[in-house]
C-alpha positions in Angstrom: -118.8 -135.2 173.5 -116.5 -137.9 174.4 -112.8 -137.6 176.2 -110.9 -136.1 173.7 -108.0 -133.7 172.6 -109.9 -130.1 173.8 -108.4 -126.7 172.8 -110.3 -124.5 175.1 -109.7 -120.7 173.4 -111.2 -116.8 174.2 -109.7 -113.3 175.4 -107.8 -113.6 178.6 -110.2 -113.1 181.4 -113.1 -114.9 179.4 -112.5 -118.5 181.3 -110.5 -120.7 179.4 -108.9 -122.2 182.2 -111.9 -122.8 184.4 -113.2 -124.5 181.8 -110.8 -126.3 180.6 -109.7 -127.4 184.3 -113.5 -128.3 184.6 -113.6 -130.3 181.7 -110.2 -131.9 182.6 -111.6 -132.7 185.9 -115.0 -134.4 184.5 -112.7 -136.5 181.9 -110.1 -137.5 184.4 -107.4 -135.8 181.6 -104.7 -133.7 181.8 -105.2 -130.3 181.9 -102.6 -127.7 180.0 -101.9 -124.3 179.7 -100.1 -122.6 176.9 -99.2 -119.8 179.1 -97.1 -122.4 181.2 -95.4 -123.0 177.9 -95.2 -119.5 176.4 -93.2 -117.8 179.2 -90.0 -118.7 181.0 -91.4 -119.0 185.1 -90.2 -116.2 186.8 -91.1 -113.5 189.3 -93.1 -111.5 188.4 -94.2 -113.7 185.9 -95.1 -113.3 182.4 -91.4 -111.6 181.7 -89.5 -113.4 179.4 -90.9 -115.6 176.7 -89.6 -118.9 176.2 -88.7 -119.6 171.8 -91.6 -121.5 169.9 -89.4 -124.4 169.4 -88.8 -124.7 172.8 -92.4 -124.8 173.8 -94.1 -127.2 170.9 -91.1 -129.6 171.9 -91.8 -129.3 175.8 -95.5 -129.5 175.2 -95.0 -132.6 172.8 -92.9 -134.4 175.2 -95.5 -133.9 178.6 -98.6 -134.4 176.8 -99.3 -134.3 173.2 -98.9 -137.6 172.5 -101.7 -138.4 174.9 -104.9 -139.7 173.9 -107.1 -137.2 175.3 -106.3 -133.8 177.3 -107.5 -130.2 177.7 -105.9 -127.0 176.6 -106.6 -123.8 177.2 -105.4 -120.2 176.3 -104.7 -119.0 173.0 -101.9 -120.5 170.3 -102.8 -118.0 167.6 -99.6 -117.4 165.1 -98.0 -120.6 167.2 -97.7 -123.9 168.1 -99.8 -125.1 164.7 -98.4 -129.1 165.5 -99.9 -128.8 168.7 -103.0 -127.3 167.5 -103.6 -130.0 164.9 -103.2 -132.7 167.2 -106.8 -131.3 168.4 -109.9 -133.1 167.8 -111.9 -129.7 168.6 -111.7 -126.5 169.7 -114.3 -124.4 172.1 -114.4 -120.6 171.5 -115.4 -118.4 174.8 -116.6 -115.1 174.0 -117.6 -113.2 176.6 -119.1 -108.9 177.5 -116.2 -107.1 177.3 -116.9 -105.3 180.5 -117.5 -108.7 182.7 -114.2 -109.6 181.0 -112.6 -106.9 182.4 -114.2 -107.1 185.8 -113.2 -111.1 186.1 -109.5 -110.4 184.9 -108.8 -107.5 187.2 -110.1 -110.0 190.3 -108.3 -112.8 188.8 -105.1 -110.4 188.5 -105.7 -109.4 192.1 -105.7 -112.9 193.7 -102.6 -113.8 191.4 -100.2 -111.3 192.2 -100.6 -111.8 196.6 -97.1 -112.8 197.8 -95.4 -112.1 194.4 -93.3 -109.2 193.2 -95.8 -106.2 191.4 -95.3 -104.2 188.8 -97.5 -101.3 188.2 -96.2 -100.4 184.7 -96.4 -104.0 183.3 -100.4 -104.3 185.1 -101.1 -101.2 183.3 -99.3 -102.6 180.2 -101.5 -106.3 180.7 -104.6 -104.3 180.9 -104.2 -101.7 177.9 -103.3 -105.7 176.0 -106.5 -107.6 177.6 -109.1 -104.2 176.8 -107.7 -104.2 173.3 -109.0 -107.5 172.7 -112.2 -106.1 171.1 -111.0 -103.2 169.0 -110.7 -104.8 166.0 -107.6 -101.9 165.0 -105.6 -103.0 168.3 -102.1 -104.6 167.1 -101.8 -107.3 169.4 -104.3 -110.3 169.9 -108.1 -109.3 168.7 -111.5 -110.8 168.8 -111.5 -110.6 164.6 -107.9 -111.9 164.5 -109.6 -115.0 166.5 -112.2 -115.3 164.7 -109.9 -115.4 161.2 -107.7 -118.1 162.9 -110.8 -120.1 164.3 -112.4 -120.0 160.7 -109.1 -121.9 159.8 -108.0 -124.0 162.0 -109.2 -127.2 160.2 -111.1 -128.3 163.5 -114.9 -128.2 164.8 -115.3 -124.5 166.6 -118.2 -124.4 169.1 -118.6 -121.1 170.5 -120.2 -120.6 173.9 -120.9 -117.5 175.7 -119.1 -118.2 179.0 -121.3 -115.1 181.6 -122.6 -119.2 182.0 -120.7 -120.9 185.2 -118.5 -123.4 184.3 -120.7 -126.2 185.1 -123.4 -125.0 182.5 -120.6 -124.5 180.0 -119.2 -127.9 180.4 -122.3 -129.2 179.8 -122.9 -127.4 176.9 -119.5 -129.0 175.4 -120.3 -132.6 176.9 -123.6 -132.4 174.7 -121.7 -131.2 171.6 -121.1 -133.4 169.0 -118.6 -132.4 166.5 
């Protein structure tokens, strides 16, 4: 696979953003996040969300209109302009139990020297370990799969217990 416009998509904790940093790296591209977009900064973080407008228009304007860069995290039920502006998409699926154990270390490092909140951690993890039960409200492996299926872009899927290196090279020798 040539540089390109990358959506890089899975469950939080499943390594979108390693990859797509990795793969951003390797193509000398920008690298976004639709977290960075989604929520207003703020400590803690992840409080206030910013309006959908808002965030296609501020994501448009830095790098959209780029010929080639990599996004990662999820834009299910958002963000469609942005998303079809992508020449493909790569789908991380990964044990729900490794999942877990790589988000609660990632959660760790993340919160040193910022303000924590107990009930919104437990809050993050009852949303992240409801991922794959496919009656969960919020953001589901099926409800993934439903939007991938239609997304109007090449999918590949990749199990990411792989490092990052093996799964970028797994997406450098795709050819959508």
């Amino acid at each position: 696979m040539r540089r390109c416009r990358l959506h890089v998509v899975g469950a939080s904790g499943s390594g979108t953003t390693t990859l797509a940093r990795t793969l951003a790296s390797y193509w000398s591209v920008p690298h976004a996040d639709a977290d960075d977009y989604f929520w207003v900064p703020s400590d803690p973080p992840y409080v206030a969300k910013r309006a959908e407008a808002e965030r296609t228009a501020l994501m448009q304007q830095v790098f959209v209109p780029r010929e080639a860069w990599v996004l990662s995290g999820s834009m299910m039920g958002w963000g469609a302009e942005v998303v079809a502006a992508c020449d493909a998409v790569v789908f991380l699926t990964l044990d729900p139990d490794e999942r877990m154990r790589r988000l609660h270390a990632r959660e760790v490092l993340r919160q040193e020297g910022q303000t924590f909140d107990p009930v919104a951690w437990e809050e993050f993890l009852t949303w992240a370990r409801g991922y794959d039960d496919p009656q969960f409200a919020g953001r589901t492996l099926r409800a993934h799969q439903e939007w991938l299926a239609g997304v109007g872009r090449p999918v590949l899927t990749l199990d990411s217990a792989a490092g990052p290196e093996a799964l970028r090279d797994a997406v450098l020798a795709w050819e959508p």
